[in-house]
N, CA, C and O atoms as a CHARMM CRD file, in Angstrom:
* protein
*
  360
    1    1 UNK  N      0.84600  -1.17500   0.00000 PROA 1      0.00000
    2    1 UNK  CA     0.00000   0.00000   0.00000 PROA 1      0.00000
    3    1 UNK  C      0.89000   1.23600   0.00000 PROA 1      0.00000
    4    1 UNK  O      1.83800   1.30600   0.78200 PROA 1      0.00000
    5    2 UNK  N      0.56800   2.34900  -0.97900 PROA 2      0.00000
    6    2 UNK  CA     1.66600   3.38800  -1.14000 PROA 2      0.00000
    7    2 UNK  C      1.00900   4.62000   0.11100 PROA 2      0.00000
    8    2 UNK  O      0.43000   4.51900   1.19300 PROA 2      0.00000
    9    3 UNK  N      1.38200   5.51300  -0.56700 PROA 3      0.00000
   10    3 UNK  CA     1.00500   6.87500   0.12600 PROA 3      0.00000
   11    3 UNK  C      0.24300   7.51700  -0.58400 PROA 3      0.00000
   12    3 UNK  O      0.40100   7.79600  -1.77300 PROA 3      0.00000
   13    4 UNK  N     -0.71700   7.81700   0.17400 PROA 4      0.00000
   14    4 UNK  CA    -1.86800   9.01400  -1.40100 PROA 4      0.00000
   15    4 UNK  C     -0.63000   9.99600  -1.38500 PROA 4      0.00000
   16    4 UNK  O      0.18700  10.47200  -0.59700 PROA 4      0.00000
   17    5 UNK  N     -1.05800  10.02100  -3.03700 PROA 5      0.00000
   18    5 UNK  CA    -0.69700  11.70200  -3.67800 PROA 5      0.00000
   19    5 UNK  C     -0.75600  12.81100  -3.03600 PROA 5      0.00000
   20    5 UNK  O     -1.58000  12.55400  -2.15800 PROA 5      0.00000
   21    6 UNK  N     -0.22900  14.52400  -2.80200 PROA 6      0.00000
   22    6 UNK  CA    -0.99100  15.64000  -2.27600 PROA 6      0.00000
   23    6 UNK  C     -2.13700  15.96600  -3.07900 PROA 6      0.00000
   24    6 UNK  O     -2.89600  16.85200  -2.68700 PROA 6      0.00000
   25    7 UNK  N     -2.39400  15.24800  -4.35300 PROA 7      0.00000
   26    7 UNK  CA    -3.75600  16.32900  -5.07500 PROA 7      0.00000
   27    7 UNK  C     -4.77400  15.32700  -4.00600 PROA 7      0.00000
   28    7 UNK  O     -5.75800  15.91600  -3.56000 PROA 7      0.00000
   29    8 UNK  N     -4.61200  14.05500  -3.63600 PROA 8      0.00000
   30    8 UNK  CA    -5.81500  13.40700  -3.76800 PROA 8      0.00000
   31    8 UNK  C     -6.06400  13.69700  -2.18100 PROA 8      0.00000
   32    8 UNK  O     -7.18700  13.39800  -1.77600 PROA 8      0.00000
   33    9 UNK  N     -5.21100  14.20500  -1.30500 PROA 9      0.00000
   34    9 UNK  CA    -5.17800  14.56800   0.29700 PROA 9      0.00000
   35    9 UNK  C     -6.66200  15.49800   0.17200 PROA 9      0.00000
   36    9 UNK  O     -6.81900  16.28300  -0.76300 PROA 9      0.00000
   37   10 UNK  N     -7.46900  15.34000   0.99400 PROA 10     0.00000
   38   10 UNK  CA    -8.24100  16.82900   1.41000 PROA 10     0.00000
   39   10 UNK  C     -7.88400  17.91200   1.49600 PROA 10     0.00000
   40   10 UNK  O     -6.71000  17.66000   1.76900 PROA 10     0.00000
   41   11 UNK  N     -7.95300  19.38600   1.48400 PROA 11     0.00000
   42   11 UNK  CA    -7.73700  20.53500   1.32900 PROA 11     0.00000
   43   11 UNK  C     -8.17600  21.15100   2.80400 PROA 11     0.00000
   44   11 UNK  O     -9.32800  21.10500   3.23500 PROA 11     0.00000
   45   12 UNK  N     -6.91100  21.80600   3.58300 PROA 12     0.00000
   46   12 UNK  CA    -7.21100  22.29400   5.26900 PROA 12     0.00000
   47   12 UNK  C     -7.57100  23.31800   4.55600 PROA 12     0.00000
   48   12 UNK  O     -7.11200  23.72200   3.48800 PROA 12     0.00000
   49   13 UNK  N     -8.68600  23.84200   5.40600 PROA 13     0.00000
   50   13 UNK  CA    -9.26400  25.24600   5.69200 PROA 13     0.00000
   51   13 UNK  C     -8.00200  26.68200   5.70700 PROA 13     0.00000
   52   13 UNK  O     -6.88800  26.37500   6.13000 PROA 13     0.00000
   53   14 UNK  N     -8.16600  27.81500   5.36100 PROA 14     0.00000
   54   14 UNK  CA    -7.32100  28.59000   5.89100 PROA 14     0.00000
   55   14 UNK  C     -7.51000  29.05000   6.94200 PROA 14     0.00000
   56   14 UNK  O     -6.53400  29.53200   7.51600 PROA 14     0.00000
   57   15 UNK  N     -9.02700  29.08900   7.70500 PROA 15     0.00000
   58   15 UNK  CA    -8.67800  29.53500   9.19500 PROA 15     0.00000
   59   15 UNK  C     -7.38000  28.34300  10.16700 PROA 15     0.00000
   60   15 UNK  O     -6.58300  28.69400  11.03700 PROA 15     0.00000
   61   16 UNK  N     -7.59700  26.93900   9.60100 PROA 16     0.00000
   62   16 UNK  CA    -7.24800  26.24500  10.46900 PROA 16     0.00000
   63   16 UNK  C     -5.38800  26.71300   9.81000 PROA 16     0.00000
   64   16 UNK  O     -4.52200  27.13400  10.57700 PROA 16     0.00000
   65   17 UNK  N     -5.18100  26.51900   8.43000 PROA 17     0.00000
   66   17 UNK  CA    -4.09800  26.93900   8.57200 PROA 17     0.00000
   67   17 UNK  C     -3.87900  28.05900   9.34600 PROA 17     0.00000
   68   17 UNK  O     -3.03800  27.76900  10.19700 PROA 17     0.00000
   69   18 UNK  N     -4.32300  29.45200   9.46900 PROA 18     0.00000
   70   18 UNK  CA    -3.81700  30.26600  10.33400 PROA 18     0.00000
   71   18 UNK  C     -3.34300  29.76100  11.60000 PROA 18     0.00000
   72   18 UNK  O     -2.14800  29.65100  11.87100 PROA 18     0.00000
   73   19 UNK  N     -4.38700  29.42500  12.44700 PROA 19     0.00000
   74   19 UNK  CA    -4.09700  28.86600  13.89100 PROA 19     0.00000
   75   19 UNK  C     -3.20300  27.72700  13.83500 PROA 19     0.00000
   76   19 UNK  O     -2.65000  27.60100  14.92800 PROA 19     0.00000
   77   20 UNK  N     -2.71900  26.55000  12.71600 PROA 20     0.00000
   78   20 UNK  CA    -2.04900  25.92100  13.05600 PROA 20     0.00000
   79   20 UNK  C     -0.82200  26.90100  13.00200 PROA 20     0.00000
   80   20 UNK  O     -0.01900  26.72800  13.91900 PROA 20     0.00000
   81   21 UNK  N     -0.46800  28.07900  11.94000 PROA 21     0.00000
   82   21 UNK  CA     0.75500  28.69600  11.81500 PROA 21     0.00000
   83   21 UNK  C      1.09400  29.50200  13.26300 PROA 21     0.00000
   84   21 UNK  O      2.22700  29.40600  13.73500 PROA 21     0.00000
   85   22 UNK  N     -0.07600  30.40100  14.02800 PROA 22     0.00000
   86   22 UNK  CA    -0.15500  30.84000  14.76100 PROA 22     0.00000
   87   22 UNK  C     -0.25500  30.32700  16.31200 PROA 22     0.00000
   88   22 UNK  O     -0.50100  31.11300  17.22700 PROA 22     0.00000
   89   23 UNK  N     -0.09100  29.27000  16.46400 PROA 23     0.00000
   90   23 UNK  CA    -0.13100  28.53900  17.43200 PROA 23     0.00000
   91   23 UNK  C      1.50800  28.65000  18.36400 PROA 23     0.00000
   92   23 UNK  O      2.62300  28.77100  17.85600 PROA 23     0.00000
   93   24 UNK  N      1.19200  28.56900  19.69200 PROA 24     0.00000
   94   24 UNK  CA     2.33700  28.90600  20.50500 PROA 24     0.00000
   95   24 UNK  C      1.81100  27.63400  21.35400 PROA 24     0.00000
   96   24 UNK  O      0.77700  27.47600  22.00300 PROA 24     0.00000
   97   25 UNK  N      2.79600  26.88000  21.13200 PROA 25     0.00000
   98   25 UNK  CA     3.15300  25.52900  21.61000 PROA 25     0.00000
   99   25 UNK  C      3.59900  26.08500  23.50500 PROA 25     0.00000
  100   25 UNK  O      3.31100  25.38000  24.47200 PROA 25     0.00000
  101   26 UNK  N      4.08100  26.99600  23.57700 PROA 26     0.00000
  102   26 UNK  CA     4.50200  27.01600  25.02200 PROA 26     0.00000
  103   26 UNK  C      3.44800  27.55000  25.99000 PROA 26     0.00000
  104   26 UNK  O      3.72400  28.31800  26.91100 PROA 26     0.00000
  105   27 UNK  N      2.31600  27.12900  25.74300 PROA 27     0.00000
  106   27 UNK  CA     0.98100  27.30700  26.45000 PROA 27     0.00000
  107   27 UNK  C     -0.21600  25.89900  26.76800 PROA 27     0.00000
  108   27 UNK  O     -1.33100  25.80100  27.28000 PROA 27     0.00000
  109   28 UNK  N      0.59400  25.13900  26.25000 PROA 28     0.00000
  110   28 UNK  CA     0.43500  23.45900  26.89200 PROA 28     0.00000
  111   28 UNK  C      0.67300  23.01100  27.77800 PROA 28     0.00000
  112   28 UNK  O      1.86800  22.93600  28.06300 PROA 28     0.00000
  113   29 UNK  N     -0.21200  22.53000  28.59500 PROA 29     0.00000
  114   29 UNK  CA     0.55100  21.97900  29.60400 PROA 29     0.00000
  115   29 UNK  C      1.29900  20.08200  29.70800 PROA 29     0.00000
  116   29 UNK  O      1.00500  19.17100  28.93400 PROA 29     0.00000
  117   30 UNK  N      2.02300  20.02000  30.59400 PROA 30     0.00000
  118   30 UNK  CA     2.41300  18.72700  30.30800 PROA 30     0.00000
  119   30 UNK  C      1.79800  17.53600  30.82100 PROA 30     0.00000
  120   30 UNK  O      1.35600  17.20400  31.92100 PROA 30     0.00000
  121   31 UNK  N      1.88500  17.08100  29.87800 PROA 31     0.00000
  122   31 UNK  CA     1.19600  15.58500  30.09300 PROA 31     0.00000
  123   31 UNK  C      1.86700  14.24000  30.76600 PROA 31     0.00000
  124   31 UNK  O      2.49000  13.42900  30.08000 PROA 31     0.00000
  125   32 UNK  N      1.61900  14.05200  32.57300 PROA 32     0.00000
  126   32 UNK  CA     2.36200  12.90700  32.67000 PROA 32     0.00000
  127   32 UNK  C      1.37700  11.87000  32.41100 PROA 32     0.00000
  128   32 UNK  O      0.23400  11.85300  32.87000 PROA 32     0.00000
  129   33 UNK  N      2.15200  10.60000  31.27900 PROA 33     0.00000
  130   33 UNK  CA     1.74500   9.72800  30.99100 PROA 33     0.00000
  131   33 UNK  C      1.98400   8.66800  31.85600 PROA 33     0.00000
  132   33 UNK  O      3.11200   8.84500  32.31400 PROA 33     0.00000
  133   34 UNK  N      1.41600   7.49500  32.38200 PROA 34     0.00000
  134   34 UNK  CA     1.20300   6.54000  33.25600 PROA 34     0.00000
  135   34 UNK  C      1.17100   5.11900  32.89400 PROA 34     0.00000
  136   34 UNK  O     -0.02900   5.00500  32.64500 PROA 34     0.00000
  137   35 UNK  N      1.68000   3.95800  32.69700 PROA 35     0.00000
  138   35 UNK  CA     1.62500   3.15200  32.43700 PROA 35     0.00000
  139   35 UNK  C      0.97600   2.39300  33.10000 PROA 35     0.00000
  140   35 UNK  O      1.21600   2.01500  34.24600 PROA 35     0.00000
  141   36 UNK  N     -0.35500   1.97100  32.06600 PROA 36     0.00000
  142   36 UNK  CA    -1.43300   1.08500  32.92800 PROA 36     0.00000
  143   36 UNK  C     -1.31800  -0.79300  32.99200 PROA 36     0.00000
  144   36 UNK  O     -1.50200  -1.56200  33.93500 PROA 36     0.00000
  145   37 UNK  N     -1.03700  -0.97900  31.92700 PROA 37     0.00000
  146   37 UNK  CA    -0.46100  -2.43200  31.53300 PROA 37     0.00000
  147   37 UNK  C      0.81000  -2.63000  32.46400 PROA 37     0.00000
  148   37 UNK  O      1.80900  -1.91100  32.46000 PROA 37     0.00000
  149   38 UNK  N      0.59800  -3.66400  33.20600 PROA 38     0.00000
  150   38 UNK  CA     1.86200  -4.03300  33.70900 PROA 38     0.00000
  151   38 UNK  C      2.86600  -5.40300  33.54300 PROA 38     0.00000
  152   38 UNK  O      2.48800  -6.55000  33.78300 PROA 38     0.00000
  153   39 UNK  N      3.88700  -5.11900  33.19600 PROA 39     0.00000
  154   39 UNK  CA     4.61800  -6.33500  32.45700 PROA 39     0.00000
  155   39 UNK  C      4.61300  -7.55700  33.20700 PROA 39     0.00000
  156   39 UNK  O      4.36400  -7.27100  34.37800 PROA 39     0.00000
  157   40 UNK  N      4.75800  -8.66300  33.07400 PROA 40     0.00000
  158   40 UNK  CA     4.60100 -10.12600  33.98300 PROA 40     0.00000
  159   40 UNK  C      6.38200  -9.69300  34.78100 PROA 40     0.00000
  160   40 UNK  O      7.18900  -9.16800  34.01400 PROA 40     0.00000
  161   41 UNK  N      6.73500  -9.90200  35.95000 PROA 41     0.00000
  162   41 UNK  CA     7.84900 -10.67300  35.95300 PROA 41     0.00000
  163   41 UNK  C      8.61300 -11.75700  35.17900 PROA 41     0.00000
  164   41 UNK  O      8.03200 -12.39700  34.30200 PROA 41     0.00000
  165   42 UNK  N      9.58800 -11.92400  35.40900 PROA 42     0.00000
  166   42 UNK  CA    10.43200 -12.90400  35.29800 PROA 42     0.00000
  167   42 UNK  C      9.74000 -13.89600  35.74900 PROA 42     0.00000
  168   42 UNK  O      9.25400 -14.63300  34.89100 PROA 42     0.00000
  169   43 UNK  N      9.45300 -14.25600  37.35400 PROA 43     0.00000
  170   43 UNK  CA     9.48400 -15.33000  37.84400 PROA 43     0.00000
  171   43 UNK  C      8.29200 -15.95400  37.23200 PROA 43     0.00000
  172   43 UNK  O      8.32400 -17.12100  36.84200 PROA 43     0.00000
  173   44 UNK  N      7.06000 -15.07900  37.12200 PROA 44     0.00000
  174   44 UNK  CA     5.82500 -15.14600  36.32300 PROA 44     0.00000
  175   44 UNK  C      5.81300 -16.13100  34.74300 PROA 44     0.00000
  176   44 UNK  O      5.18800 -17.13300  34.39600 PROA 44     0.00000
  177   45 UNK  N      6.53300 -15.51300  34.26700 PROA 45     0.00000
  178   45 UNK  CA     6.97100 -15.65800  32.65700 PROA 45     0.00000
  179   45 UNK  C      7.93900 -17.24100  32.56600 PROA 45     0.00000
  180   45 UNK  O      8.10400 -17.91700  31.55000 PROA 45     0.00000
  181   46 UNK  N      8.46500 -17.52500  33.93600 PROA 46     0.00000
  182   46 UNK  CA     9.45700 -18.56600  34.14400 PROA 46     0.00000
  183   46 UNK  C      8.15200 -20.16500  34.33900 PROA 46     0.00000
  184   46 UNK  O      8.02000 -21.26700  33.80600 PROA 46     0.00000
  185   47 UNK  N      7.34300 -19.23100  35.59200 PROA 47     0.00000
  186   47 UNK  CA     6.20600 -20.22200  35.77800 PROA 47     0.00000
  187   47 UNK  C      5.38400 -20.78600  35.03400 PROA 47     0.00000
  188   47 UNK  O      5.00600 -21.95600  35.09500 PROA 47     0.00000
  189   48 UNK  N      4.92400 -19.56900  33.93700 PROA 48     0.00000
  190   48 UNK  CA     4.18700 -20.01100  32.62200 PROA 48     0.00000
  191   48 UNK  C      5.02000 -20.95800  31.51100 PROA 48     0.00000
  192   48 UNK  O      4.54500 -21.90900  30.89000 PROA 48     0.00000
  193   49 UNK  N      6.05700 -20.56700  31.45000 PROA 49     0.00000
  194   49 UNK  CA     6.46900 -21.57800  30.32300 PROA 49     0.00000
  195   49 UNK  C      6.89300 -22.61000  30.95600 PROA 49     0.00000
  196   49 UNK  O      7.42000 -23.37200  30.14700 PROA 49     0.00000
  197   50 UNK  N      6.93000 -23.08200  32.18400 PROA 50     0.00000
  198   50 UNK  CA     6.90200 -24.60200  32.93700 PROA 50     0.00000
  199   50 UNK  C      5.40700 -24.99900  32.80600 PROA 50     0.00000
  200   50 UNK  O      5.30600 -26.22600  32.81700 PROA 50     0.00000
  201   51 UNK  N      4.24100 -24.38300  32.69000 PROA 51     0.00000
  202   51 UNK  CA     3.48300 -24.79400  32.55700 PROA 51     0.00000
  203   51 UNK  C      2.58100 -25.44900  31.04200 PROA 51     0.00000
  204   51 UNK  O      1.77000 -26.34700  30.81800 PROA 51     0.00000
  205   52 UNK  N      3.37800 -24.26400  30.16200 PROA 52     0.00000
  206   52 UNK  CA     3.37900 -24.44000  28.74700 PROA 52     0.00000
  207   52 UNK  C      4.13300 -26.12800  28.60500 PROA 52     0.00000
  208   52 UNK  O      3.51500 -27.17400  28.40500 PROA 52     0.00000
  209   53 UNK  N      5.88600 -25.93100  28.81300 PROA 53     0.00000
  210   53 UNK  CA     5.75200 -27.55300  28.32400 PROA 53     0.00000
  211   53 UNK  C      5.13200 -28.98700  29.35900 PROA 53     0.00000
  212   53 UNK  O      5.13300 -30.12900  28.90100 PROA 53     0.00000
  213   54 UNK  N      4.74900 -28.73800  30.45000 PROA 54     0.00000
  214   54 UNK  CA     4.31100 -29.33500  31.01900 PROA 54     0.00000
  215   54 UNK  C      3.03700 -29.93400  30.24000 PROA 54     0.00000
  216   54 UNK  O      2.94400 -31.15400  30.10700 PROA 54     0.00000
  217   55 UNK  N      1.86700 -28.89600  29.62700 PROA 55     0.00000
  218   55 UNK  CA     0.97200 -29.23200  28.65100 PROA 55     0.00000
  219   55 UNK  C      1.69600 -29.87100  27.70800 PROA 55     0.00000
  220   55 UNK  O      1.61900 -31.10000  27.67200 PROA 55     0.00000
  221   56 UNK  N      2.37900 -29.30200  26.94100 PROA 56     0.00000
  222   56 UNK  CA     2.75100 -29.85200  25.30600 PROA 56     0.00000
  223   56 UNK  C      3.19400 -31.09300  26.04700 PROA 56     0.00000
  224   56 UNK  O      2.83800 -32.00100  25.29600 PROA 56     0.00000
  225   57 UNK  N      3.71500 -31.58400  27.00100 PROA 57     0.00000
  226   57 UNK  CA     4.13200 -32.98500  27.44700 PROA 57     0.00000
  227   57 UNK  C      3.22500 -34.07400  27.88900 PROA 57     0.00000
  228   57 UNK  O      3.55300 -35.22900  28.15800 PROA 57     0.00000
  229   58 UNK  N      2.01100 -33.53500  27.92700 PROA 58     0.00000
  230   58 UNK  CA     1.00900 -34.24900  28.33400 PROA 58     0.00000
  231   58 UNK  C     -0.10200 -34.43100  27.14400 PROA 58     0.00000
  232   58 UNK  O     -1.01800 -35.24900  27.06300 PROA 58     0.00000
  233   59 UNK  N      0.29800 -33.37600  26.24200 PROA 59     0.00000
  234   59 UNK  CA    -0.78600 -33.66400  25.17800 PROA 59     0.00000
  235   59 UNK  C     -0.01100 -34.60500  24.04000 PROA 59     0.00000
  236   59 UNK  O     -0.62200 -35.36300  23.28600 PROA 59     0.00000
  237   60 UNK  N      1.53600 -34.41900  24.04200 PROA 60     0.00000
  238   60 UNK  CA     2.42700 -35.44100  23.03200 PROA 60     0.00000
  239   60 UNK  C      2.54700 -36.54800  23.86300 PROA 60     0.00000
  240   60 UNK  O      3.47100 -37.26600  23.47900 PROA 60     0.00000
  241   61 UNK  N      1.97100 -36.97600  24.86100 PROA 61     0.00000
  242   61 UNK  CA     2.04400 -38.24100  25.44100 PROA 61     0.00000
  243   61 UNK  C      1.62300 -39.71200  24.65900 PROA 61     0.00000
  244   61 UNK  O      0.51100 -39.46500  24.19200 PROA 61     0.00000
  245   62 UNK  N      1.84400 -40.58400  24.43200 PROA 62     0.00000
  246   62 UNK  CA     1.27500 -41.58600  23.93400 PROA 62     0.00000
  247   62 UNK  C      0.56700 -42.45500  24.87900 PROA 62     0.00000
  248   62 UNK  O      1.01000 -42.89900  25.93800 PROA 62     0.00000
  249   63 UNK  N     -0.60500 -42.64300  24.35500 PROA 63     0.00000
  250   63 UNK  CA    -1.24500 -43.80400  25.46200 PROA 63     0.00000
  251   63 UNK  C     -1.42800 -45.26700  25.26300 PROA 63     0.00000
  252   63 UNK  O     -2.15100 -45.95800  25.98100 PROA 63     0.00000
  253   64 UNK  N     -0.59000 -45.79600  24.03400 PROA 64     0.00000
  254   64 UNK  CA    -0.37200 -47.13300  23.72100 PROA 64     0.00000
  255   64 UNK  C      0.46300 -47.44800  24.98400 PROA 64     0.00000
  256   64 UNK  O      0.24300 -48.51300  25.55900 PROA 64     0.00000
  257   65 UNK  N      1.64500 -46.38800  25.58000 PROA 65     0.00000
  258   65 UNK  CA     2.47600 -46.95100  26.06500 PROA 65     0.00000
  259   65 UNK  C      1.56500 -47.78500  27.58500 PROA 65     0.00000
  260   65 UNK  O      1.96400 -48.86400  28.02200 PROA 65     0.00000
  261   66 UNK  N      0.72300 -47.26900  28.00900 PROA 66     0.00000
  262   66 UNK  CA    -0.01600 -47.37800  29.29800 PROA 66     0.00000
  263   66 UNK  C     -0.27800 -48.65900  29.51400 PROA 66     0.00000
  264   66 UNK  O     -0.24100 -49.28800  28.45700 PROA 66     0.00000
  265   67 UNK  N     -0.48400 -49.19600  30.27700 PROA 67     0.00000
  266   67 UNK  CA    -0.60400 -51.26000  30.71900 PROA 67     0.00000
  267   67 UNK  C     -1.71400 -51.31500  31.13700 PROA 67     0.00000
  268   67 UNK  O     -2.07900 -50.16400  31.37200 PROA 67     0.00000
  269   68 UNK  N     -2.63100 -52.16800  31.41600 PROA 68     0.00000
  270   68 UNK  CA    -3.65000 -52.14800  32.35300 PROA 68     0.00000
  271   68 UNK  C     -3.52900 -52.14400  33.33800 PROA 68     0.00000
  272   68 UNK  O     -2.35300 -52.25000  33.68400 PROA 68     0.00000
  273   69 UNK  N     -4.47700 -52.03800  34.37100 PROA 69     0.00000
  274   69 UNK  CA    -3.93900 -52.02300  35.79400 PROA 69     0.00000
  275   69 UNK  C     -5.42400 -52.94800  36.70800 PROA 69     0.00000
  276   69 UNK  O     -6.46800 -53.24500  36.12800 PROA 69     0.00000
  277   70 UNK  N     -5.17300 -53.20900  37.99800 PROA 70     0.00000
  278   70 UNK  CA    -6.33100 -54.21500  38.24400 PROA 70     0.00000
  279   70 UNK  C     -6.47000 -53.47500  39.55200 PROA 70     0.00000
  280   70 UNK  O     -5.47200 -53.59300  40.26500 PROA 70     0.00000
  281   71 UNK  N     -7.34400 -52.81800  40.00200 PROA 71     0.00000
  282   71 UNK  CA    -7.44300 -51.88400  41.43600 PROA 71     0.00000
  283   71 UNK  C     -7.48000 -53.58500  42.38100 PROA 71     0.00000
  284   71 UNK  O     -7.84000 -54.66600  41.91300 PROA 71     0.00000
  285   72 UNK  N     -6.90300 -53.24800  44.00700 PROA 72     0.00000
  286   72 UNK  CA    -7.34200 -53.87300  44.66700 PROA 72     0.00000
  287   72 UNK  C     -7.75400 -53.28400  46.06600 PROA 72     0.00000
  288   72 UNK  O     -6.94700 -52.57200  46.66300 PROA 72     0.00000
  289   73 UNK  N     -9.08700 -53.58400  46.64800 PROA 73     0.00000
  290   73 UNK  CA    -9.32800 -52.54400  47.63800 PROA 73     0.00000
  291   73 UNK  C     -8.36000 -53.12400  48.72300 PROA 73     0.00000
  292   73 UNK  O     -8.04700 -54.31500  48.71700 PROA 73     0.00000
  293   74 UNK  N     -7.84600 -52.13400  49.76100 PROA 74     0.00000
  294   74 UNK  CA    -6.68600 -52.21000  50.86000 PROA 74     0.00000
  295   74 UNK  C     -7.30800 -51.92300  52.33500 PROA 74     0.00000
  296   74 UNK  O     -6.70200 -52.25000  53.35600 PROA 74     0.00000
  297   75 UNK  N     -8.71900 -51.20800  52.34900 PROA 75     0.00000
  298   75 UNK  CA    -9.24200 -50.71000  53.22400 PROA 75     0.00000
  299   75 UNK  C     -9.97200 -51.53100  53.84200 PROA 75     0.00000
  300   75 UNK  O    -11.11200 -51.15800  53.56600 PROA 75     0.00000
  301   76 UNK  N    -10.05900 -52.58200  54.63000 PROA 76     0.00000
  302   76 UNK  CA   -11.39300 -53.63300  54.98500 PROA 76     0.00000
  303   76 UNK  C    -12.35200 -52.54000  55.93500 PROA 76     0.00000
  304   76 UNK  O    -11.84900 -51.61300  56.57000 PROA 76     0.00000
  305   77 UNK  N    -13.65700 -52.80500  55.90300 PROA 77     0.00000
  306   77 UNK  CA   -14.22000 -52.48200  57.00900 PROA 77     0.00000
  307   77 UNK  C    -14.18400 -53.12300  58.15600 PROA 77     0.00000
  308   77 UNK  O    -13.49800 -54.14200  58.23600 PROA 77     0.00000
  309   78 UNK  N    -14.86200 -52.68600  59.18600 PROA 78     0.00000
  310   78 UNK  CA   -14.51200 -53.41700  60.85700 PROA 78     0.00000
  311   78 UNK  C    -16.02600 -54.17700  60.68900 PROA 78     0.00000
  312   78 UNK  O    -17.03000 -53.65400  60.20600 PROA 78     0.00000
  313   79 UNK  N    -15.88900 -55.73000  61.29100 PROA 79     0.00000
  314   79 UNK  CA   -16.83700 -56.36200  61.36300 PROA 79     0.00000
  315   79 UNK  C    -17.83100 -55.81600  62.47300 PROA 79     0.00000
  316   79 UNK  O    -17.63600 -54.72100  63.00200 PROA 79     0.00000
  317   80 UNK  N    -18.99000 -56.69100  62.82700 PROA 80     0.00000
  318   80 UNK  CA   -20.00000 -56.29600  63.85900 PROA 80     0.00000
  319   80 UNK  C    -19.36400 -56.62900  65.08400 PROA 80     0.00000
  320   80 UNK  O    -19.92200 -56.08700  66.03800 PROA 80     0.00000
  321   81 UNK  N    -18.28900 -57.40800  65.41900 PROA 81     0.00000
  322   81 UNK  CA   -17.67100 -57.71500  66.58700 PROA 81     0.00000
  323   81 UNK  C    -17.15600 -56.40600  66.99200 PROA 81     0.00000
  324   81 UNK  O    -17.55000 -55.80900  67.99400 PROA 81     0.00000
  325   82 UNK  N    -16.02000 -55.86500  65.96300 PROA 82     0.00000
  326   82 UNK  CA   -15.22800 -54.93200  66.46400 PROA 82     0.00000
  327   82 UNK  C    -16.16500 -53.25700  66.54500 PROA 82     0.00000
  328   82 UNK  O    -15.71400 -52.32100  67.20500 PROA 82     0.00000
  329   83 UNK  N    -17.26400 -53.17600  65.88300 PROA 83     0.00000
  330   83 UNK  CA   -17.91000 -51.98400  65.99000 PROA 83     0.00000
  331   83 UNK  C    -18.74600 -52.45300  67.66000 PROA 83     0.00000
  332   83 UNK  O    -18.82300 -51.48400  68.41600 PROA 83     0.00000
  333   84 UNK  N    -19.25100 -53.60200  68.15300 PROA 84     0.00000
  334   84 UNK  CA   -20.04100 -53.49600  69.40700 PROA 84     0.00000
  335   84 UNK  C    -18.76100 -53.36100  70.73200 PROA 84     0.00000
  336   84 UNK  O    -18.82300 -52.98000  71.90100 PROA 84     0.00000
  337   85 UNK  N    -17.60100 -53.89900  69.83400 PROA 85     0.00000
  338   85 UNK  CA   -16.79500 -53.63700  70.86200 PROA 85     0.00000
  339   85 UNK  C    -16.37500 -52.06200  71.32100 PROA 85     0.00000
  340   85 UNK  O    -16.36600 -51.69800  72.49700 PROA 85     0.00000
  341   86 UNK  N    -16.01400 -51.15600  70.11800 PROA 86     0.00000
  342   86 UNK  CA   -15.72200 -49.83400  70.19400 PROA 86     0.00000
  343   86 UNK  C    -17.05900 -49.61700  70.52700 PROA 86     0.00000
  344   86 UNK  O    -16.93000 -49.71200  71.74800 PROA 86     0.00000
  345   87 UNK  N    -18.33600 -49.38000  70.34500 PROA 87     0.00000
  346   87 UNK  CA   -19.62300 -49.09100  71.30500 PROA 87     0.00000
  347   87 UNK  C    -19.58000 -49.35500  73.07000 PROA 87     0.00000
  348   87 UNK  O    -20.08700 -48.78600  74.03700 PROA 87     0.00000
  349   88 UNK  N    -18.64000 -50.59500  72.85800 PROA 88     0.00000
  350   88 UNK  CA   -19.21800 -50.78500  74.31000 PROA 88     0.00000
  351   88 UNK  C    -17.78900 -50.16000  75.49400 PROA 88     0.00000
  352   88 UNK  O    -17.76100 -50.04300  76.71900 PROA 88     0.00000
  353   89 UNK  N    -16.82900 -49.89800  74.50100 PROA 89     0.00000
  354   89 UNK  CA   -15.82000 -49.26600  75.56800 PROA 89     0.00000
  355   89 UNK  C    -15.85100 -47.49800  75.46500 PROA 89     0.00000
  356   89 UNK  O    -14.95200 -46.78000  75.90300 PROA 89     0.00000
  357   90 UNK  N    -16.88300 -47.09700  74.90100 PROA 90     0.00000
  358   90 UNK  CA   -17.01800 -45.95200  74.84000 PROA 90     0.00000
  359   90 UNK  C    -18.19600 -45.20300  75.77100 PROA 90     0.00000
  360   90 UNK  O    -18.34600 -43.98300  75.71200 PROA 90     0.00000
């Protein structure tokens, strides 16, 4: 994409040319500008991309490699002996 031509530019007014010629810049006041966006840290930026390949490592995972597995419960419950017993020493 070029630059328009000056014929094909719009045509400023001459009042506005006056006042732009006539204009005294040292009647501005100054502008402190403030930065609202605030940049991540380091440590931030360190945390995210541990978390980045942490994903890409879990989504390039293969799951052929995986075995079956056979749960076995480890927890027995307490029979009716041992619950009348804790009832009755309580």
């Amino acid at each position: 994409m070029s630059s328009p031509k000056k014929e094909d530019l719009p045509a400023v007014p001459s009042a506005m040319k006056d006042e732009l010629a006539n204009f005294d810049s040292g009647k501005m006041k100054h502008a402190h500008t403030v930065e609202k966006k605030v940049l991540p840290s380091t440590e931030e930026i360190k945390q995210e991309k541990e978390q980045q390949e942490l994903l890409k490592g879990i989504k390039s995972y293969d799951p052929s490699k995986l075995r079956p597995t056979e749960t076995q419960e480890k927890n027995e419950l307490p029979t009716k002996e041992t619950i009348a017993l804790e009832k009755g020493a309580a």
